[in-house]
SEMIDREN-500792 format. One record per residue (C-alpha): x, y negated, z; residue in three letters; residue number from 1. Coordinates in Angstrom, 1 decimal. Example, Ala and Ser with C-alpha at 12.3 -4.5 7.8 and 13.67 -1.06 7.14 Angstrom:
// SEMIDREN-500792
c1:c2:c3:resn:resi
12.3:4.5:7.8:ALA:1;
13.7:1.1:7.1:SER:2;
END
This chain:
// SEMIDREN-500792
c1:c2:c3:resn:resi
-3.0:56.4:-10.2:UNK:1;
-5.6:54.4:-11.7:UNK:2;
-6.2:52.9:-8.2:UNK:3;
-2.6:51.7:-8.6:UNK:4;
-3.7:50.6:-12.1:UNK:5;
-6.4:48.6:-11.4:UNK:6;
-4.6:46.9:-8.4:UNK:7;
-1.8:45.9:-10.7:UNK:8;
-4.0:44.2:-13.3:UNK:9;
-5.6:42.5:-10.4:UNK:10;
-2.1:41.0:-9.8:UNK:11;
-1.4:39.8:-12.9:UNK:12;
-5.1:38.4:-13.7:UNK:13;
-4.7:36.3:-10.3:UNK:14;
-0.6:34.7:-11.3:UNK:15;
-1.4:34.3:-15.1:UNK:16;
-4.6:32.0:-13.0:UNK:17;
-2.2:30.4:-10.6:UNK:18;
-0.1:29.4:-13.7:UNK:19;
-3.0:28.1:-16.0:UNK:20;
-4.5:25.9:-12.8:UNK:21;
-0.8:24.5:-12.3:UNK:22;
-0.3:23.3:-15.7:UNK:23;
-3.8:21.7:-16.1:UNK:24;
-2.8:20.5:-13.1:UNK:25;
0.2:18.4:-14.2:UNK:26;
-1.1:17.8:-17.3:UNK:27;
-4.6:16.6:-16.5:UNK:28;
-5.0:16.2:-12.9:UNK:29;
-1.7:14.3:-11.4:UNK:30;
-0.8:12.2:-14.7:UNK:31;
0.6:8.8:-13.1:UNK:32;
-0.9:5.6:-14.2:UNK:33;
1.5:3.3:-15.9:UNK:34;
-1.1:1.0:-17.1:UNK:35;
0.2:-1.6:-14.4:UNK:36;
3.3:-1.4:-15.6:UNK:37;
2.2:-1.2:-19.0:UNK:38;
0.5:-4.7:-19.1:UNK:39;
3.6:-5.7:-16.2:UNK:40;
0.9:-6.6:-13.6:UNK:41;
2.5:-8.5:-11.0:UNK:42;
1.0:-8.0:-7.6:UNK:43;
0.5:-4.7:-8.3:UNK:44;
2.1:-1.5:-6.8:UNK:45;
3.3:2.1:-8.4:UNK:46;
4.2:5.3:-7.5:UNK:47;
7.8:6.5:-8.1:UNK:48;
6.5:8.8:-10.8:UNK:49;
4.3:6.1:-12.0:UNK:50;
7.6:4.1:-12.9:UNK:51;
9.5:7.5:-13.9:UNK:52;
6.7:8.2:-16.7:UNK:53;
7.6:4.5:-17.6:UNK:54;
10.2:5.6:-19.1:UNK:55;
12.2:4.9:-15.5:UNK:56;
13.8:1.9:-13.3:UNK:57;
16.6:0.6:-16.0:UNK:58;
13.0:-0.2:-18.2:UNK:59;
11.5:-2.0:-15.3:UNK:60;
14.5:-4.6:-14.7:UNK:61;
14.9:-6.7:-17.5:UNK:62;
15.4:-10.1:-19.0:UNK:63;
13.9:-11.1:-22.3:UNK:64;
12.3:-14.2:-24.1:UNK:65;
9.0:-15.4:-22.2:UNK:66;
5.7:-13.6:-24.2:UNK:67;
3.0:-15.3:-25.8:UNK:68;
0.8:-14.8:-23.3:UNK:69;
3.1:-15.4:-20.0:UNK:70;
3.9:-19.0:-22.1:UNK:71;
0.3:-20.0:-22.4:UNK:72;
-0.4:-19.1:-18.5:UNK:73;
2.5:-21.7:-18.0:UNK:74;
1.3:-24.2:-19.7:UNK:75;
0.7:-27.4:-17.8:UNK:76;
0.9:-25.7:-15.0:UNK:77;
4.4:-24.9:-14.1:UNK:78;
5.5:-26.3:-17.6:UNK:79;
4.9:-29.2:-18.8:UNK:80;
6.5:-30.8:-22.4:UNK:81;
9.6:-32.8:-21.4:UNK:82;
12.9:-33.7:-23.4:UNK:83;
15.0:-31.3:-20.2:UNK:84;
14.1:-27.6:-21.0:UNK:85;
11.7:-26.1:-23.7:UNK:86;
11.1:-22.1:-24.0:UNK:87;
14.5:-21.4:-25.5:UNK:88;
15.8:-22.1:-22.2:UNK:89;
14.3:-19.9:-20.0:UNK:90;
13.5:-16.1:-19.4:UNK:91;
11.0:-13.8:-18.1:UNK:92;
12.4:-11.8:-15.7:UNK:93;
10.7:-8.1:-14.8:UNK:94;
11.3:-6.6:-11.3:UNK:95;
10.6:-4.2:-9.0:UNK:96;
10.5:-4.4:-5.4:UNK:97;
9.9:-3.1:-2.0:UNK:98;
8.1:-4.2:1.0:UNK:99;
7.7:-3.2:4.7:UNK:100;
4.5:-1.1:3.6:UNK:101;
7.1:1.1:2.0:UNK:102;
5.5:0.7:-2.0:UNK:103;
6.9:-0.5:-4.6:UNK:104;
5.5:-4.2:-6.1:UNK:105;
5.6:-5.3:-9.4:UNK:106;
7.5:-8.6:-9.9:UNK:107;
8.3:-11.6:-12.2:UNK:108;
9.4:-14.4:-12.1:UNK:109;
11.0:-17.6:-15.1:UNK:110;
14.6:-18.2:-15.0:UNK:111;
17.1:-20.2:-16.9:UNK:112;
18.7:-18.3:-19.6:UNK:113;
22.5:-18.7:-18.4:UNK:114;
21.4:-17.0:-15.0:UNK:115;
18.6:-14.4:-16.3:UNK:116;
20.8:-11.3:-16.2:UNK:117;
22.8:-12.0:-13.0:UNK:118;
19.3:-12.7:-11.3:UNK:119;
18.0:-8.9:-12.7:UNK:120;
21.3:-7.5:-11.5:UNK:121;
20.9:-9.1:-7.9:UNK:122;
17.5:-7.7:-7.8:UNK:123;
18.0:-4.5:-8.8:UNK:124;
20.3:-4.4:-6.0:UNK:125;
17.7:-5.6:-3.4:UNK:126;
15.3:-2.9:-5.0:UNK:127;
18.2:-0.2:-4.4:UNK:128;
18.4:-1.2:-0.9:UNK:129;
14.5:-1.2:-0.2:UNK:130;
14.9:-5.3:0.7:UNK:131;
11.8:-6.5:2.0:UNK:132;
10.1:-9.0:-1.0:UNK:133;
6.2:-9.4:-0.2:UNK:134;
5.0:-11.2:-3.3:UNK:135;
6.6:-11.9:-6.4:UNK:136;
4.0:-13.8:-9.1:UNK:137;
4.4:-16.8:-11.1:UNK:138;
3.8:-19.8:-9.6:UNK:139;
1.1:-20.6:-12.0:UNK:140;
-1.2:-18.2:-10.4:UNK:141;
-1.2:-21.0:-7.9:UNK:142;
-1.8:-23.8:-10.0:UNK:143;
2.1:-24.4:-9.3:UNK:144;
0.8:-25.7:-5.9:UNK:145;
4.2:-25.2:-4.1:UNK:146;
2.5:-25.6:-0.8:UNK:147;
-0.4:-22.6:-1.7:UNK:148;
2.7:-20.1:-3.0:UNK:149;
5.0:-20.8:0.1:UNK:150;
1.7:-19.8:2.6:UNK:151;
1.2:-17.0:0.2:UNK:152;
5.1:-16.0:0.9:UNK:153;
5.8:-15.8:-2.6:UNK:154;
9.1:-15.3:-3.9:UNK:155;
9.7:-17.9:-6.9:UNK:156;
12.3:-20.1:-9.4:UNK:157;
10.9:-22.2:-12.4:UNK:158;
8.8:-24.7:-12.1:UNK:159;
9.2:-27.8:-13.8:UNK:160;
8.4:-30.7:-11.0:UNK:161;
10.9:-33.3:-8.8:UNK:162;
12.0:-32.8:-5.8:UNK:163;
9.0:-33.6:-3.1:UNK:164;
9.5:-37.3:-1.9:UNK:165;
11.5:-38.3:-4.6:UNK:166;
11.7:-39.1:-9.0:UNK:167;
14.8:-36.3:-9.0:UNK:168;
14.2:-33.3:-10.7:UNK:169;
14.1:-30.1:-9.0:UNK:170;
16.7:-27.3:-9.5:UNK:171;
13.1:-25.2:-10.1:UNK:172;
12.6:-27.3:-13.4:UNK:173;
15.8:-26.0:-14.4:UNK:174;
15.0:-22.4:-13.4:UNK:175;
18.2:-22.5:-11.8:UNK:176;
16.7:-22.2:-8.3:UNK:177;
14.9:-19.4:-6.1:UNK:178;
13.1:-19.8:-3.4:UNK:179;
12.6:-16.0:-1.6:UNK:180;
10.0:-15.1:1.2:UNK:181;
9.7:-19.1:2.0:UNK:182;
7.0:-18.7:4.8:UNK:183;
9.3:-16.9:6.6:UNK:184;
12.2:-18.8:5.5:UNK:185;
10.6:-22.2:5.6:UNK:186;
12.3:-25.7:4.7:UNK:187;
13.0:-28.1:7.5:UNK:188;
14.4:-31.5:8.0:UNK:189;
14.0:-34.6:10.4:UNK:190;
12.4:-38.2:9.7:UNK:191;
13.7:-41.5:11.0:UNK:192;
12.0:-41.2:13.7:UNK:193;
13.1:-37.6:14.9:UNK:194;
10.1:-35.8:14.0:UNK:195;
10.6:-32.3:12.4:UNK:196;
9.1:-32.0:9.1:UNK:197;
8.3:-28.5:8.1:UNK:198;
7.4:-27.4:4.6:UNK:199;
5.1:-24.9:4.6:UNK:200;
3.1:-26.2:7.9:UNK:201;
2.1:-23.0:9.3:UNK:202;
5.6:-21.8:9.2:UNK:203;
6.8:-23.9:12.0:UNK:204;
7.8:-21.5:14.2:UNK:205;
10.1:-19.8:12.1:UNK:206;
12.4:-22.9:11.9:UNK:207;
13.7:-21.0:15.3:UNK:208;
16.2:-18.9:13.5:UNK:209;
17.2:-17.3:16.9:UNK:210;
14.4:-14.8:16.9:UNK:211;
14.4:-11.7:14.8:UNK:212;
10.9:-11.2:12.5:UNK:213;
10.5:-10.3:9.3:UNK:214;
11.8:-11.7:5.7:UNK:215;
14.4:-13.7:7.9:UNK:216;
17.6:-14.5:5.8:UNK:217;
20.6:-15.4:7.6:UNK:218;
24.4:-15.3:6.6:UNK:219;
24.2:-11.4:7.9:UNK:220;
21.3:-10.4:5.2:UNK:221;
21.8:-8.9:2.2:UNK:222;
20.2:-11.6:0.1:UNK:223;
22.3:-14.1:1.3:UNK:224;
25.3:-12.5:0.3:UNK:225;
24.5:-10.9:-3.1:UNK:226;
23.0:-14.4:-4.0:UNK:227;
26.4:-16.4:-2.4:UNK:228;
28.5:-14.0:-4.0:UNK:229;
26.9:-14.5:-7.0:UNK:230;
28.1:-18.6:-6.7:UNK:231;
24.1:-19.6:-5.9:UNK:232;
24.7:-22.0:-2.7:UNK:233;
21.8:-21.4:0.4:UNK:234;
19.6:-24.4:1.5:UNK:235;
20.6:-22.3:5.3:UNK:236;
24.0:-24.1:4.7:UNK:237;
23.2:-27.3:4.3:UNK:238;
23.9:-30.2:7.1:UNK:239;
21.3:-32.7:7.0:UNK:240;
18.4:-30.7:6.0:UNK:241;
17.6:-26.6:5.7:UNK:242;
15.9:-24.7:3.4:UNK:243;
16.4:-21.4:4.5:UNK:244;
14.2:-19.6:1.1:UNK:245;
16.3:-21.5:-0.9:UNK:246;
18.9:-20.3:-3.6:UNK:247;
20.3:-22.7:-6.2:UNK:248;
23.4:-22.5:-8.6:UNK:249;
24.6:-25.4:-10.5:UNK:250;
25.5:-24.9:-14.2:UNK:251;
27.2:-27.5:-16.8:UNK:252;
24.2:-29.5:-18.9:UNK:253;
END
């Protein structure tokens, strides 16, 4: 009987352990870090429970005026003062998203006001269908070099510059344009002469659109159609000249 006894207290020593380690455990040990998300490092990637302890993914998709310290970043960089657009005008956007190495990415980008919550609703599609985005920073990380971000393959919309070649303005100064994936997606057209000019360089070979690789948007991906669907027209479509990264909508002044 006492055998029994001691055997029994032996049993309930060793759970009430078992319980005690698993709760230091999950209070101590396997607490996710939301400092990423906290300061909304872009670049960056979290854990499911990361963004869960968050305060979860409806937190993590938003629209709302651009911060202090995103505005200063910008500053004569991707904006510069003009008499077009001032801070009033545009939003900063907050993402998540997926790539092929299966994590999730912190994202951000500046849009126009009148499109900022159909863009986070897009996106939050593409998140919920694990679409592939590899990089989604603000240009200015690139000193709004267009030709850096696009080798980079990052996804991007405001920028306040003309269009290349010409005095026009860009949709990008309106934040009324996104350009997603462009390495893989590149924009192409012909001189004069009959010589294909590529935009970025490298990317030349993706201006076959007959192969399948990776980031590839055509009229059967779902980025093309959330994003047509939307009313944003793709540079894919165009006659004279593609831009196959490119996403614009055009909105009343």
């Amino acid at each position: 009987m006492k055998t029994m006894r001691f055997w029994l207290l032996v049993a309930v020593l060793v759970s009430c352990s078992q319980i005690a380690n698993a709760s230091i455990g999950k209070t101590n040990g396997t607490t996710p870090d939301t400092l990423a998300l906290a300061g909304w490092q872009a670049g960056q990637t979290v854990t499911l429970e990361a963004v869960e302890a968050f305060g979860g993914l409806d937190r993590c998709f938003a629209a709302e005026p651009i911060p202090d310290h995103v505005w200063q970043r910008m500053q004569g960089k991707t904006y510069k003062e003009n008499p077009h657009i001032g801070r009033k005008d545009l939003r900063h956007v907050r993402v998540l998203h997926w790539d092929y190495d299966q994590k999730i990415h912190i994202g951000e980008m500046i849009v126009n006001q009148q499109i900022a919550d159909v863009v986070v609703r897009i996106f939050r599609q593409l998140y919920n269908a694990k679409y592939p985005i590899q990089r989604m920073v603000l240009p200015d990380v690139y000193d709004a070099d267009d030709d850096r971000q696009m080798d980079d393959n990052n996804t991007s919309c405001f920028c306040y510059r003309t269009v290349s070649g010409t005095n026009k303005l860009s949709l990008h100064a309106r934040g009324l344009a996104i350009d997603i994936n462009p390495f893989y997606n590149p924009y192409c057209r012909k001189n004069k002469k009959g010589t294909l000019l590529v935009s970025p360089q490298k990317a030349r070979k993706y201006t076959n659109r007959n192969g399948n690789f990776p980031y590839k948007i055509d009229r059967q991906d779902l980025c093309y159609r959330l994003f047509t669907e939307a009313g944003f027209e793709w540079g894919g479509n165009w006659k004279t000249k593609k831009d196959y990264q490119h996403f614009e909508i055009k909105l009343p002044r």
